[in-house]
ZAMARGU-4260 file (C-alpha; in steps of 0.2 Angstrom, whole numbers, plus 5000, padded with zeros to 4 digits):
<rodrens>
0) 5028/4643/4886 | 5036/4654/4898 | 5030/4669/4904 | 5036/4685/4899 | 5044/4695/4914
5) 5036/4707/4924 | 5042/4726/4920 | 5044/4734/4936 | 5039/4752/4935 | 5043/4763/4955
10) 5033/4778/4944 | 5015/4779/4949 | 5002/4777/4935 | 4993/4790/4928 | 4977/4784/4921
15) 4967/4798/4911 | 4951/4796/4901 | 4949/4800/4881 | 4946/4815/4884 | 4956/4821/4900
20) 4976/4826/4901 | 4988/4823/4916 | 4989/4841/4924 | 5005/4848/4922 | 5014/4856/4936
25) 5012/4874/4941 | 5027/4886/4938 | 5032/4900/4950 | 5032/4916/4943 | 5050/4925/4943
30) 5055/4939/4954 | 5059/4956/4940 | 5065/4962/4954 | 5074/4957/4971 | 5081/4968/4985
35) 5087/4960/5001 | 5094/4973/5014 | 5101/4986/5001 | 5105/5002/5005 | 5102/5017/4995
40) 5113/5033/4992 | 5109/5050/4986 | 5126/5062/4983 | 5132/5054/4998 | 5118/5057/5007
45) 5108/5041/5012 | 5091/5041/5007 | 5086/5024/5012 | 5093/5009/5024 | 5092/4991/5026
50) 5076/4990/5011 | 5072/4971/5005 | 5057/4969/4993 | 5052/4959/4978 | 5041/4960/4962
55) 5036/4944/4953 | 5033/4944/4934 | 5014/4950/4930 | 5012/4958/4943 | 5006/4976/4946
60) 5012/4987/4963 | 5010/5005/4969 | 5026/5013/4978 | 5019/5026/4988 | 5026/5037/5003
65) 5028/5057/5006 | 5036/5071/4993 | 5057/5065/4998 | 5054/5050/5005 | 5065/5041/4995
70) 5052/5033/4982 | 5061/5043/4965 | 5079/5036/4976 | 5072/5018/4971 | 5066/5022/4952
75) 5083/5030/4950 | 5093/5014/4956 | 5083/5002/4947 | 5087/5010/4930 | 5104/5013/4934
80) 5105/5031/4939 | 5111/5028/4956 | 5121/5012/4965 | 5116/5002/4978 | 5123/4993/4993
85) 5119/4978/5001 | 5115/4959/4999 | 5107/4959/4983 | 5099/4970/4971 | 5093/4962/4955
90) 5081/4967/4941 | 5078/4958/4926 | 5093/4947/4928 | 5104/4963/4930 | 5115/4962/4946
95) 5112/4983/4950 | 5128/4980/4964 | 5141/4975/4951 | 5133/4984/4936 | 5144/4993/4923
100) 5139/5008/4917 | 5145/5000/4899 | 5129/4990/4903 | 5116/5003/4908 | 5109/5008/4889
105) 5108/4986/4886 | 5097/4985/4904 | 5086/5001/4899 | 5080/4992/4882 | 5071/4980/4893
110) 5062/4991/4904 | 5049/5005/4897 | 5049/5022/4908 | 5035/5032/4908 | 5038/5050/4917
115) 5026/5064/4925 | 5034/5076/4913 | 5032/5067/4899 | 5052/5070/4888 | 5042/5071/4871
120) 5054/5079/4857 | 5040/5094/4852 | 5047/5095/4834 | 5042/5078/4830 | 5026/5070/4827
125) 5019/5057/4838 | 5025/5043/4823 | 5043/5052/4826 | 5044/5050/4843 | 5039/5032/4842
130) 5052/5029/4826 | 5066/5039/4835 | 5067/5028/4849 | 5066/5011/4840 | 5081/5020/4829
135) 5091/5021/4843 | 5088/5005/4849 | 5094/4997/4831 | 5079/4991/4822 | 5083/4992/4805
140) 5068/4987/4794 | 5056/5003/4791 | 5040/4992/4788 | 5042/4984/4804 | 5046/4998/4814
145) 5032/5006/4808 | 5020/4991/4811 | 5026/4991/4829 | 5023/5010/4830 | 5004/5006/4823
150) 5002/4992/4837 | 5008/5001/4851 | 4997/5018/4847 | 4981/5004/4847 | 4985/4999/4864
155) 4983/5016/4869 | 4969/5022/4860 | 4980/5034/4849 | 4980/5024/4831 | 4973/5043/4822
160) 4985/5053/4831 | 5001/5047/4823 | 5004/5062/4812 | 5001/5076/4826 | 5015/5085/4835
165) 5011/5085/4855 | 5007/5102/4856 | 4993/5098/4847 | 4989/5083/4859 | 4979/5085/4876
170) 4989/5081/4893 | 4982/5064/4893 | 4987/5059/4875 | 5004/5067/4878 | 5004/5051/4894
175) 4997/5039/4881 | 5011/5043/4868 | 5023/5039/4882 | 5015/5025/4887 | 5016/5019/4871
180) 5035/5021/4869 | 5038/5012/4884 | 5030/4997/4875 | 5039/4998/4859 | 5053/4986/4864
185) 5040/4973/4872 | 5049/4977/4888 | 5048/4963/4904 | 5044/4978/4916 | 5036/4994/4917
190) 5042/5007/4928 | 5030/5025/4932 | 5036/5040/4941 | 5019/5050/4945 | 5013/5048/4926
195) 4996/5056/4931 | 5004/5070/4941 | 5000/5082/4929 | 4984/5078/4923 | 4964/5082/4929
200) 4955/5067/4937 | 4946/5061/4923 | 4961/5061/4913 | 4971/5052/4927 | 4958/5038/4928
205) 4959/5035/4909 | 4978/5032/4911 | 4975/5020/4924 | 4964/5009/4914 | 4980/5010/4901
210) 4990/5003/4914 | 4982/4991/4923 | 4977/4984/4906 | 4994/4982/4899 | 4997/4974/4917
215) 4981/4962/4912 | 4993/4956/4895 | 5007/4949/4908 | 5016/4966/4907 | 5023/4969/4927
220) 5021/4988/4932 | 5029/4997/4945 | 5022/5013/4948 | 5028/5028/4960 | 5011/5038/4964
225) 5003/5052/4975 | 4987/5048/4969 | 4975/5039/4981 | 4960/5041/4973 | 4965/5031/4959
230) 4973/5018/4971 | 4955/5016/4978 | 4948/5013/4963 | 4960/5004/4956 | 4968/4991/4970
235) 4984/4984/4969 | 4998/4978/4980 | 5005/4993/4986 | 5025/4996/4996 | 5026/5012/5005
240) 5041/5023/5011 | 5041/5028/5026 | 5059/5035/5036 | 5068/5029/5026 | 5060/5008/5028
245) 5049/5001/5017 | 5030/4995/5022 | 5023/4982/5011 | 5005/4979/5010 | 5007/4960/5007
250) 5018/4959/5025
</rodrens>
């Protein structure tokens, strides 16, 4: 009886016991954003030259530099307020060099902002704020929206506060609140301009601990901010602004 011909196999074997699975490759995580030599422009004033940087999904980075030096320039252009020049300038798959301003509102639904000054409407309740937002980005199902307005006021320690208007709300929970609408739309990036500007230290560490937390759920934040103590106690990667270049701590 013949024998039956070798099957000729160039792959190596992988030989796994019961209880033990081949190890699948590692994937690279994606850069949110990208900047390679871009220049930035304020009413026709440049503001900065020649920046490149990057940001990888999860990850959590402080922008830091001096009152005008170009760090509110760089919020500003990544959420479409003003337009860069250069190589390349992407954000969540957005090319920010060819962008249309058609297209801005789309971008913004991805990203939550958080601001120093807050932008809470002070004739609604907390709930209001929240369902206002998902309104105008076109949820329709009330039960849902609601659920989602119940999960993101959890995240921030706010659940009993839904039915408050913010004047009745301290500083701090006025941040939460707005850290909870920047979640609302599960958004791939974060972006913080001074969110702690206007609050005491204790109240500034608390919001910290809301961010870098949100960070630890695969949430990338980028966050502009003058406060040093906290970046102490709270390390991160952090790119400064300095005339008009940008350090990075990770260079």
């Amino acid at each position: 009886m013949e024998e039956p011909e070798a099957i000729i196999n160039n792959e190596p074997e992988v030989i796994t016991t019961e209880n033990e699975q081949p190890t699948p490759e590692a994937t690279t995580p994606v850069d949110v954003i990208s900047f390679k030599h871009v220049n930035i422009a304020h009413k026709k004033l440049r503001v900065l030259t020649d920046i490149s940087f990057s940001i990888k999904q999860g990850e959590f980075v402080y922008l830091i530099g001096k009152t005008g030096s170009g760090k509110s320039s760089i919020l500003k252009t990544l959420i479409g307020e003003l337009k860069p020049e250069g190589e390349e300038a992407m954000m969540i798959g957005y090319d920010l060099l060819t962008l249309k301003t058609k297209h801005i509102p789309e971008m913004r639904k991805k990203i939550g902002m958080v601001f120093q000054d807050y932008q809470l409407l002070q004739d609604r309740t907390v709930i209001e704020n929240l369902m206002f937002v998902l309104r105008a980005t076109r949820w329709k199902d009330k039960n849902a929206m609601l659920n989602r307005c119940e999960e993101v006021l959890s995240m921030v320690g706010l659940e009993t506060k839904d039915f408050k208007l913010p004047s009745q709300l301290s500083g701090g929970e006025q941040q939460r609140v707005c850290i909870a609408r920047a979640l609302l739309n599960n958004p791939d990036l974060i972006l913080a301009d001074e969110p702690t500007g206007n609050l005491d230290p204790i109240t500034a560490e608390e919001i910290f601990q809301v961010f870098h937390h949100i960070n630890q759920t695969g949430t990338t934040v980028f966050m502009a901010t003058h406060n040093f103590a906290m970046i102490d106690k709270f390390p991160s990667r952090a790119i400064c602004v300095e005339e008009g270049k940008l350090i990075d701590s990770l260079v």
